[in-house]
C-alpha positions, 0 to 999 in steps of 0.5 A: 618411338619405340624399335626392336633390336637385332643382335648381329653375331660375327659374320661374313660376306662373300662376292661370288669369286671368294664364294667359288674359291672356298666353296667351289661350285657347290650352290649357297644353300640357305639355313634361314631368312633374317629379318631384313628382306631378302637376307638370309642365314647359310649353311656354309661357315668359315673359319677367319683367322688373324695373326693371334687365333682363329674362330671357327664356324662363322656363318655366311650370309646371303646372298652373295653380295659384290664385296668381300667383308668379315663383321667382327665384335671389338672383343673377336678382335683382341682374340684374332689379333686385328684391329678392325676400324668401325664402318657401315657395312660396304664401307671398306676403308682401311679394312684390315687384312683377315684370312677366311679359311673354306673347305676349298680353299683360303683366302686373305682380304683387306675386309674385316670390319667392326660394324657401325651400330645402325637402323635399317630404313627405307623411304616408307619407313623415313617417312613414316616415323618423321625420319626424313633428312636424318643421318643418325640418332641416339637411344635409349635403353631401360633397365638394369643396366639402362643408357644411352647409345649415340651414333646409331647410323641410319641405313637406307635400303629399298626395302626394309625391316624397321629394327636397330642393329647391335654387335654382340659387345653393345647388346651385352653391355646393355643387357640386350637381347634379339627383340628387346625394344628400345626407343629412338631419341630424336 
């Protein structure tokens, strides 16, 4: 079965105490919707900063969620300097520590991540393409420089945008772009 891609750049998730502490009061405006219901691009960035370099102007996304996480690409990492452990999104264990740097302010969070490699579903979705039951899957990808990804995670929210979700380092390994299609393997 056939399923678009969504390239994921580096990103930061803010809880609304870190939002008030680099931001102040000043309101999350957004900048755009995503493709995920609800999800959405802000105008406010970061900078994240580990012990070799920073990265500037890192989008915020929204809305502010209960946790603190920076999503970071495997090649981020050797440039900022961490070592990040690959996790699902929310998925904190052993999150290493990230300083993000705001125009109020600054903190420093066990909360840098490399994100798993996922497909968002919902119940309708599950059902729909005979997902029901499973965990992750494979798949596949043509052209050039074609192949097979394993351990794409499925993602279940309540409600969802059929669409499998790559960093910048798997997307550009495989030659993938926003909106390319795939096919899932079963």
């Amino acid at each position: 079965m056939k399923i678009s891609v969504g390239v994921s750049n580096r990103h930061v998730h803010l809880n609304k105490e870190d939002y008030e502490l680099l931001f102040g009061d000043i309101p999350l405006t957004k900048r755009n919707d995503l493709t995920q219901p609800g999800m959405y691009a802000c105008n406010e960035t970061v900078t994240i900063k580990g012990s070799k370099r920073s990265i500037s102007d890192v989008r915020v996304l929204g809305p502010l969620r209960s946790y603190t996480q920076v999503e970071v690409s495997k090649t981020d990492s050797y440039s900022l300097g961490v070592i990040p452990p690959v996790r699902n999104s929310g998925d904190l264990a052993d999150a290493v520590p990230i300083t993000i740097i705001g125009p109020k302010g600054e903190i420093t969070r066990n909360a840098c991540i490399i994100a798993t490699r996922h497909i968002h579903v919902d119940k309708n979705i599950r059902i729909k393409h005979h997902l029901e039951g499973i965990d992750k899957v494979s798949v596949k990808i043509s052209g050039e420089k074609g192949g097979i990804i394993d351990n794409v995670y499925l993602k279940d929210s309540d409600e969802a945008y059929f669409e499998l979700h790559l960093d910048t380092d798997d997307a550009n390994g495989f030659l993938l772009k926003q909106n390319d299609e795939v096919e899932i393997m079963l």
